[in-house]
C-alpha positions as CSV (number, residue, x, y, z in Angstrom):
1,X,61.4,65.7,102.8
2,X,62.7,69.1,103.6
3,X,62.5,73.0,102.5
4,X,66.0,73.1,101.0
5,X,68.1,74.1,98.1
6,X,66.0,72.6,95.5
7,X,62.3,72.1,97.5
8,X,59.8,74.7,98.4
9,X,56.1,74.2,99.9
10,X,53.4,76.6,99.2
11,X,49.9,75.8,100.1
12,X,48.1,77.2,97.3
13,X,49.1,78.7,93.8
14,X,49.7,82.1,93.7
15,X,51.3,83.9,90.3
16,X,53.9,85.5,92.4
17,X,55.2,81.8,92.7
18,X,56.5,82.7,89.2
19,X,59.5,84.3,90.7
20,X,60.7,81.0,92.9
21,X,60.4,78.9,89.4
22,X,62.5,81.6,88.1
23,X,65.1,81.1,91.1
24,X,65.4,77.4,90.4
25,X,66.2,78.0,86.6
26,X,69.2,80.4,87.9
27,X,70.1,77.6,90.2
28,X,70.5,73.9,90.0
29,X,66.8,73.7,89.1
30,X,64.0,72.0,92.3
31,X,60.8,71.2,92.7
32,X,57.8,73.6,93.8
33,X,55.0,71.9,95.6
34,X,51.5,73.3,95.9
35,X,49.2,71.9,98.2
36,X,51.7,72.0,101.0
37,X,52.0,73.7,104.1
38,X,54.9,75.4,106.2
39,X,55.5,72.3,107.8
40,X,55.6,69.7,104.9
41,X,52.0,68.6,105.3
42,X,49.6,67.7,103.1
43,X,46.8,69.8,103.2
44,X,45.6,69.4,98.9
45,X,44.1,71.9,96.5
46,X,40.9,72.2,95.3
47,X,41.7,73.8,91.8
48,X,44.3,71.0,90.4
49,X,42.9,70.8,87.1
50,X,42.7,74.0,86.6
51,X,46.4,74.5,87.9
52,X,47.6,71.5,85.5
53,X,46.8,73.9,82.8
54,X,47.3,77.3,84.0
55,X,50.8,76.8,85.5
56,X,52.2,75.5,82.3
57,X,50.7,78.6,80.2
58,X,51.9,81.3,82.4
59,X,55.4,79.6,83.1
60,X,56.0,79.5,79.5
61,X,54.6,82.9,78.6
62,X,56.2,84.9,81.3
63,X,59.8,83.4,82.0
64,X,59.8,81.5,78.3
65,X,60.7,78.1,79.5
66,X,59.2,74.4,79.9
67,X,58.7,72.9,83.0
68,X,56.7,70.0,84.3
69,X,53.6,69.6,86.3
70,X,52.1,66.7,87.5
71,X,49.3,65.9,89.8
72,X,49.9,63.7,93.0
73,X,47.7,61.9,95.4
74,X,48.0,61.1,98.9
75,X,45.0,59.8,101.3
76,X,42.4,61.4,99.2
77,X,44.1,65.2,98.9
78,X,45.2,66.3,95.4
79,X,48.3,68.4,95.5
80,X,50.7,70.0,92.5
81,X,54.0,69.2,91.8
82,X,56.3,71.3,89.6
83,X,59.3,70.3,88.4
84,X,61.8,73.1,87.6
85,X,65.2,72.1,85.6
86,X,68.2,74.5,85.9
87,X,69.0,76.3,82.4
88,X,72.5,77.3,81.3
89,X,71.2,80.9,79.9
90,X,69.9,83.5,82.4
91,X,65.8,83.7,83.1
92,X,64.3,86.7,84.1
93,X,60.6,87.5,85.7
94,X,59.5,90.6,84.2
95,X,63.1,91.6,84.3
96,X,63.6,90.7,87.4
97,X,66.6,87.8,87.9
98,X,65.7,85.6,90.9
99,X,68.2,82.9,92.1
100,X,67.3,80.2,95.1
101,X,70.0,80.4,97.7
102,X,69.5,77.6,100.2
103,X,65.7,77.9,101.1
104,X,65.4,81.1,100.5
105,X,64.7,82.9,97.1
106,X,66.9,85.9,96.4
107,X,66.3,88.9,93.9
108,X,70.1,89.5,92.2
109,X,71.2,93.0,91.7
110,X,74.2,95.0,91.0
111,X,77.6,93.3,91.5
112,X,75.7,89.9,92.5
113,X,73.7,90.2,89.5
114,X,76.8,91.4,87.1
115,X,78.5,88.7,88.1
116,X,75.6,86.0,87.8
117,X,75.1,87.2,84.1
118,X,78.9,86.8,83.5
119,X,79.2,83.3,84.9
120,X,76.0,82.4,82.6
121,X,77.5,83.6,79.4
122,X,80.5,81.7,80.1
123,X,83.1,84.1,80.4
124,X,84.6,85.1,83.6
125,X,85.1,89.0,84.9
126,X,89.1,89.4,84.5
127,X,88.7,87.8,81.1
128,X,86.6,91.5,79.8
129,X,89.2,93.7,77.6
130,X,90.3,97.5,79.0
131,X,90.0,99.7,75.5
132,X,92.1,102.5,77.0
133,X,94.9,100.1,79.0
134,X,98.2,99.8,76.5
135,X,100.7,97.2,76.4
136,X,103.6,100.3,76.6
137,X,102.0,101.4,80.0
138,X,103.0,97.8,81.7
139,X,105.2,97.6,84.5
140,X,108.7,96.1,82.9
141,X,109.5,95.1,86.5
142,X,106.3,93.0,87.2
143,X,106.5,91.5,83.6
144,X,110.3,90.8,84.7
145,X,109.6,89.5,87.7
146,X,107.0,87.0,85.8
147,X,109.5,86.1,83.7
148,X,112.1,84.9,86.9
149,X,109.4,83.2,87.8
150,X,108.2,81.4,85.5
151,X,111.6,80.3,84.4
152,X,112.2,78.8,87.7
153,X,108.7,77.0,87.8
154,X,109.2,75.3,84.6
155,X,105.5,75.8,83.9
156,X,105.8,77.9,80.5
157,X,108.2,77.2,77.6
158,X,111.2,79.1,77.4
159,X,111.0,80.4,74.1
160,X,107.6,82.4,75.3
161,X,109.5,83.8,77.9
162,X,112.3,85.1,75.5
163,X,109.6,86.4,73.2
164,X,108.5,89.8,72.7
165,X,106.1,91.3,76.1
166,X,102.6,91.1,73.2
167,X,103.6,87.4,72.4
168,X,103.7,86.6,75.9
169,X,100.6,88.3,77.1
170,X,98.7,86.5,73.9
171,X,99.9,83.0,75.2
172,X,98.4,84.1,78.8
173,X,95.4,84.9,77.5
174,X,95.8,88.3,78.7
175,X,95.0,90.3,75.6
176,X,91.1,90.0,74.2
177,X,91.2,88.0,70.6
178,X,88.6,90.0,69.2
179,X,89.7,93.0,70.4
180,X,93.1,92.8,71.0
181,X,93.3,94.9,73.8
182,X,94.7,93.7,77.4
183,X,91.7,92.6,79.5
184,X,91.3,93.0,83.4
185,X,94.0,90.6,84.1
186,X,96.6,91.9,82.2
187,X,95.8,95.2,83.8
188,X,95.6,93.9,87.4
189,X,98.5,91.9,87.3
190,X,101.1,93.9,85.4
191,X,100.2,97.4,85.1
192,X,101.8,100.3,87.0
193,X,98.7,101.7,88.3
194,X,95.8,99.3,87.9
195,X,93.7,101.4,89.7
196,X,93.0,103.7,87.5
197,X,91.1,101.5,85.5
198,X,90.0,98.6,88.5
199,X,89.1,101.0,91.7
200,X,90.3,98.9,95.4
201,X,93.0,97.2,93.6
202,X,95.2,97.1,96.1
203,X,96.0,96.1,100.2
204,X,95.4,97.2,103.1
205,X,98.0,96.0,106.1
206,X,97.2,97.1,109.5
207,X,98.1,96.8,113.5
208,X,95.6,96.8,116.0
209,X,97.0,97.2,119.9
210,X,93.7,95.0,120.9
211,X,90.4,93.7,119.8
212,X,88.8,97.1,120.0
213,X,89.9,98.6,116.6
214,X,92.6,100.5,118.5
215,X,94.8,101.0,115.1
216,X,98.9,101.6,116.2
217,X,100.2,102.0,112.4
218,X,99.3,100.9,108.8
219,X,100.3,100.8,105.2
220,X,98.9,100.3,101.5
221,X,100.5,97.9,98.6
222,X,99.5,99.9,95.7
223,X,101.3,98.8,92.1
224,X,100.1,95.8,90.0
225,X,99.8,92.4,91.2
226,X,102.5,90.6,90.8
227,X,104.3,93.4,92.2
228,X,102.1,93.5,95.7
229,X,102.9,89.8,96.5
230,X,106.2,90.6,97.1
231,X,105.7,94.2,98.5
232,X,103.1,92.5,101.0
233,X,104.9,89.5,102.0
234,X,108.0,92.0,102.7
235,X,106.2,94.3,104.6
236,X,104.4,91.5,106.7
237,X,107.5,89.8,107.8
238,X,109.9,92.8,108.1
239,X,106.9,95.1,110.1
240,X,104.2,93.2,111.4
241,X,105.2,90.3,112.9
242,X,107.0,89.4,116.5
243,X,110.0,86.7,116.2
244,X,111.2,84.4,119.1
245,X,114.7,84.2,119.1
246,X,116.3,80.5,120.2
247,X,119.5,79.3,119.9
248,X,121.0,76.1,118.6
249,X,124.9,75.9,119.5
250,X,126.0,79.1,118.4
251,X,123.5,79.3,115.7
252,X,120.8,81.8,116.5
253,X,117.4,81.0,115.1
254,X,114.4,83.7,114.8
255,X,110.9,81.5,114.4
256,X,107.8,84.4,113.5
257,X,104.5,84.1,115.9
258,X,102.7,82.2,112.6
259,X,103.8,79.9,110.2
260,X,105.3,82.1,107.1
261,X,104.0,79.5,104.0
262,X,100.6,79.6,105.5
263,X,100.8,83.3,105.7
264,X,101.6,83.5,102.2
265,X,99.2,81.1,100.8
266,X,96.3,83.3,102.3
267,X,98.0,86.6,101.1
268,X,98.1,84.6,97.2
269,X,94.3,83.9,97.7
270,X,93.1,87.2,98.7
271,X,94.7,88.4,95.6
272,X,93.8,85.5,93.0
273,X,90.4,85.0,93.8
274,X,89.7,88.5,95.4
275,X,86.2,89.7,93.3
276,X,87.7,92.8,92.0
277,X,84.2,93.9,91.0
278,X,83.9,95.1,94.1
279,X,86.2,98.3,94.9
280,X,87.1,97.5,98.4
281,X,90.7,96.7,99.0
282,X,92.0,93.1,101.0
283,X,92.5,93.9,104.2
284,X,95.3,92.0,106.4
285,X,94.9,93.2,109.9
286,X,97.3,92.3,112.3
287,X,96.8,91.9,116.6
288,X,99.0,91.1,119.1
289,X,97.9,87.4,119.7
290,X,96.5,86.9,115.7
291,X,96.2,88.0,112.0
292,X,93.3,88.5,109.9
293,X,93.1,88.3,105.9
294,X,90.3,89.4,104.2
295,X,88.7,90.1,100.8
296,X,85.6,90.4,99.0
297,X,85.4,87.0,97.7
298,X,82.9,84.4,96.8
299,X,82.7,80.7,97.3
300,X,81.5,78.5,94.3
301,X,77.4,77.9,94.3
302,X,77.1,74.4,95.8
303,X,80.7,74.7,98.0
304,X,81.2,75.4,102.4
305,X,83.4,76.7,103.9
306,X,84.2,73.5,106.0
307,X,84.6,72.1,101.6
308,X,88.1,73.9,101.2
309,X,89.5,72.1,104.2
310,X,89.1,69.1,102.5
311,X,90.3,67.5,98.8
312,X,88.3,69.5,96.6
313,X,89.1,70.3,92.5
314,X,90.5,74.2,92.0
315,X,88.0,76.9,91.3
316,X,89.5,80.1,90.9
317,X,87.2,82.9,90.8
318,X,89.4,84.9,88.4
319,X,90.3,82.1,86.0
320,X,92.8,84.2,84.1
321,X,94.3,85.4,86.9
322,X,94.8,82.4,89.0
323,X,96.3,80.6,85.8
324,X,99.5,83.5,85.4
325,X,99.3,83.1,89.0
326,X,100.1,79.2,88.4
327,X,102.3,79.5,85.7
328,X,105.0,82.0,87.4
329,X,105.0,79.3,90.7
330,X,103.1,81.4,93.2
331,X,100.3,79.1,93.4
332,X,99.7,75.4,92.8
333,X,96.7,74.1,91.0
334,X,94.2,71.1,92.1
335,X,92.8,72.9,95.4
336,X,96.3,71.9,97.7
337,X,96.1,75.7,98.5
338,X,94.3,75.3,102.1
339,X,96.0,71.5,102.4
340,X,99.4,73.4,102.2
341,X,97.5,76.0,105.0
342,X,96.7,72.7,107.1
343,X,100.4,71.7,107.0
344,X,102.1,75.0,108.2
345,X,99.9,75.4,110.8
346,X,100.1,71.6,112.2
347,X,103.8,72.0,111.9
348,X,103.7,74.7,114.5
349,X,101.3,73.0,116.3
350,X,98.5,75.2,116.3
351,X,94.9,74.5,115.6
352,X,93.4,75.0,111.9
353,X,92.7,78.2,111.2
354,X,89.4,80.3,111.5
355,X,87.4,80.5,108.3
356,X,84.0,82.8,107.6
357,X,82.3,84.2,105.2
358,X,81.5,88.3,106.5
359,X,80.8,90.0,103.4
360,X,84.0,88.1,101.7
361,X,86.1,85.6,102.9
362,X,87.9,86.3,105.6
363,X,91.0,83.5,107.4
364,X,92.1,84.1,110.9
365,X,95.6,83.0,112.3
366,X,96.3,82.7,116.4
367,X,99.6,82.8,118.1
368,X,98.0,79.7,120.6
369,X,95.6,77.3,120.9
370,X,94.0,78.8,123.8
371,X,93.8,82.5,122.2
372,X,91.7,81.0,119.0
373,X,90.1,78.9,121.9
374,X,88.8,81.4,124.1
375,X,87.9,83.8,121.1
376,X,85.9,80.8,119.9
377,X,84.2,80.9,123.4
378,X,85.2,76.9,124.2
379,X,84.5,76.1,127.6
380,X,87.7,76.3,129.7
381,X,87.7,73.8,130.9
382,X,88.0,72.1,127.8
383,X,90.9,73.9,126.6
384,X,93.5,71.3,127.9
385,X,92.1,68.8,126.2
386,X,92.3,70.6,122.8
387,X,96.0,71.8,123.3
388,X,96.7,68.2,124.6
389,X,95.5,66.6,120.9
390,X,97.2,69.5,118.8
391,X,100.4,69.3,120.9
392,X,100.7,65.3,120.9
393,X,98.6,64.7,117.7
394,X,95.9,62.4,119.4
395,X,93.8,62.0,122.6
396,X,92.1,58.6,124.2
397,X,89.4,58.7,126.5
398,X,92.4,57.2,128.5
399,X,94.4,60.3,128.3
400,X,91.2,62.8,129.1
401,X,90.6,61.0,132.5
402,X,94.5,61.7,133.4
403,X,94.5,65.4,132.1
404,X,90.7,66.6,133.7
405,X,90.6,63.5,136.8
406,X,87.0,62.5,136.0
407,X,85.9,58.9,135.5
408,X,85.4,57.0,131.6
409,X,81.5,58.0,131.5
410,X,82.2,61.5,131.6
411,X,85.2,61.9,129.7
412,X,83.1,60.0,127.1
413,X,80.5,62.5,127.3
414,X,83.3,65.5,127.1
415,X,84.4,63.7,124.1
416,X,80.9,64.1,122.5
417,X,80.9,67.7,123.5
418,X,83.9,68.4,121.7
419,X,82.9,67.0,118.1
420,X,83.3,70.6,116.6
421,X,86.9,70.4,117.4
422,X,87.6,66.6,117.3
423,X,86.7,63.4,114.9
424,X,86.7,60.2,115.8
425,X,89.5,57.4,114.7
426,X,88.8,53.7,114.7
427,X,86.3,51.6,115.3
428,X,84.0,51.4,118.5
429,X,86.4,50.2,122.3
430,X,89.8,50.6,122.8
431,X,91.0,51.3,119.9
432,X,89.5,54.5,119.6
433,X,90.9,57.7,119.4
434,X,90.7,61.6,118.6
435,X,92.5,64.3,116.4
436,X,91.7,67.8,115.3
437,X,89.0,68.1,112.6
438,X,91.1,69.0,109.8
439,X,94.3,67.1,110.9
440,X,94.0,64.5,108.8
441,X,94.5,66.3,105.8
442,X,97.6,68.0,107.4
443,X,99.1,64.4,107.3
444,X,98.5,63.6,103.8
């Protein structure tokens, strides 16, 4: 047993210890141990009865919930546990809100805590109604373009489309029931100038001669939502990128430096799950060998990054948002946003992209496998290998001796160096082989 999400070791009680049992409430609830040290050992308390009744009193009194605490045993030493459940309303300590992040405990404040109160109370940000935003002041061509859309997706009924702009917006949930004023949404996404109610609602596009911040030219996509994507993906492709030119017969063919769908999938995320909370604007920024998107968003609680690489159920930080998002066609439900990422960028043969999380979410694109490679800092001479696998789909131990003339034992052991990169197919012997990590979904 480990320090982790939902376990913490203290050696002996202190009242402070309040404020962790406070964090577990806000999370998905753990157990506090006292009695414990740093390293998971036993080391007992000499107070436990006292504790059995003391814990429960102040627990109750100063954060106003229940929890358990029982007394264990182990080779003579009596130590505490306390067992903490999660609770769906928020708990404060002294009006403090504490959250447990991993195995640490974390004091929420401004934007982390707005938005921690918000997700308790069940309602998301862009759901909150605008009292001075009016349904006049809406952008006819972003409702029109909506409209196009949505027609062609199939996924609202025509005779919402043909009704009036208010009857729409109502069936988007876009305008507050109890209020009935337009909430963040409607403002973000169809408004003229969403800005002057949301501050950073817009993009930032820029390109960078090298890795040094050395900035050549740059625009802003200002104008509501619906109305960027198209702006952005224009400008992008039209501005930004380089195009090899190839020719079949007499047919000339002009292929862009990155895969176009993947491009746009990571431009529709940044907008639909950007935290608009925050007033800094998405950021693409563009290099000569790779292109950056960024924005301040936020994973679920309990997800990874390595989590939306793989099949994982949609959970759209702006629910309102992402679901006129979905209905006009520009995204797809059910998570197949980063399977649909997988796919462009196996189809042009390049490695998954890079994903982090650097005060937001931020997705990086490379021309080549060895750019992303040696910006990863992989061993050199380990780079054929990788281009080998993503250029003919699969590598054998076979194939490794050929390409880097060493003997089985070591390419085995190269193999088993490169486990970041590559899984393992098949069972044990010959019939064993490698792909990308990530590939597999790519060929779903």
């Amino acid at each position: 047993m480990n320090e982790n999400q939902n376990i913490e070791w203290k050696e002996n009680w202190r009242d402070e210890y309040l404020k962790w049992i406070c964090g577990f409430t806000n999370a998905i609830g753990g157990r506090l141990y006292i009695g414990m040290d740093d390293q998971g050992k036993i080391v007992g308390v000499t107070d436990a009865k006292k504790l059995l009744e003391d814990i429960p009193n102040k627990v109750r009194n100063i954060l106003g919930i229940i929890v358990d605490v029982n007394l264990l045993e182990e080779n003579g030493l009596e130590y505490i546990e306390i067992i903490v459940p999660p609770y769906p309303n928020p708990i404060n300590y002294k009006g403090q809100y504490h959250y447990r992040s991993g195995s640490t405990k974390q004091e929420l404040k401004g934007a982390a805590l707005n938005r921690f109160i918000l997700q308790r109370t069940g309602k998301y940000w862009d759901e909150y109604p605008i009292e001075r935003a009016k349904i006049e002041d809406l952008s006819i061509t972003a409702l029109n373009r909506f409209r196009k859309e949505a027609a062609r997706s199939g996924r609202v009924d025509p005779d919402v489309l043909n009704d009036t702009t208010e009857k729409l917006l109502y069936d988007l949930r876009l305008i507050d029931e109890e209020t009935r004023q337009l909430n963040r949404a409607a403002v973000l996404l169809f408004h003229s100038d969403p800005e002057r109610f949301i501050h950073g609602a817009y993009i930032k596009i820029g390109f960078f001669k090298d890795d040094k911040g050395n900035l050549a030219f740059q625009d802003e996509v200002h104008g509501s939502l619906m109305e960027q994507i198209d702006k952005a993906m224009d400008l992008i492709k039209t501005k930004y990128l380089i195009y090899s030119i190839s020719y079949e017969g007499i047919s000339r063919r002009e292929t862009p430096q990155f895969p176009l769908e993947a491009l746009r999938e990571s431009l529709l995320n940044c907008i639909a799950h950007k935290d608009y909370a925050d007033a800094t604007p998405t950021q693409i920024s563009v290099f000569p060998n790779h292109i950056t998107f960024w924005n301040a968003g936020r994973l679920p609680e309990d997800w990874t990054i390595k989590r939306l690489f793989e099949n994982h159920p949609s959970r759209p930080y702006n629910q309102t948002i992402a679901n006129t998002l979905f209905r006009s066609g520009d995204i797809e439900s059910w998570g197949r946003g980063y399977k649909r990422i997988l796919e462009a960028t196996n189809t042009y043969k390049l490695l998954p992209p890079k994903l982090e999380m650097i005060s937001g979410l931020m997705i990086t694109y490379y021309t080549d496998v060895r750019s992303q490679l040696l910006a990863q800092e992989v061993d050199e001479r380990y780079i054929p290998v990788i281009e080998y696998v993503v250029k003919n789909g699969s590598i054998t131990n076979s194939d490794l001796q050929n390409i880097l003339g060493v003997s089985k034992a070591t390419a085995s052991r190269i193999l088993q160096q490169l486990t970041d990169w590559l899984d393992m197919q098949g069972t044990t012997g010959k019939g064993t082989y490698y792909t990308v990590k990530g590939s597999q979904w790519a060929h779903k």
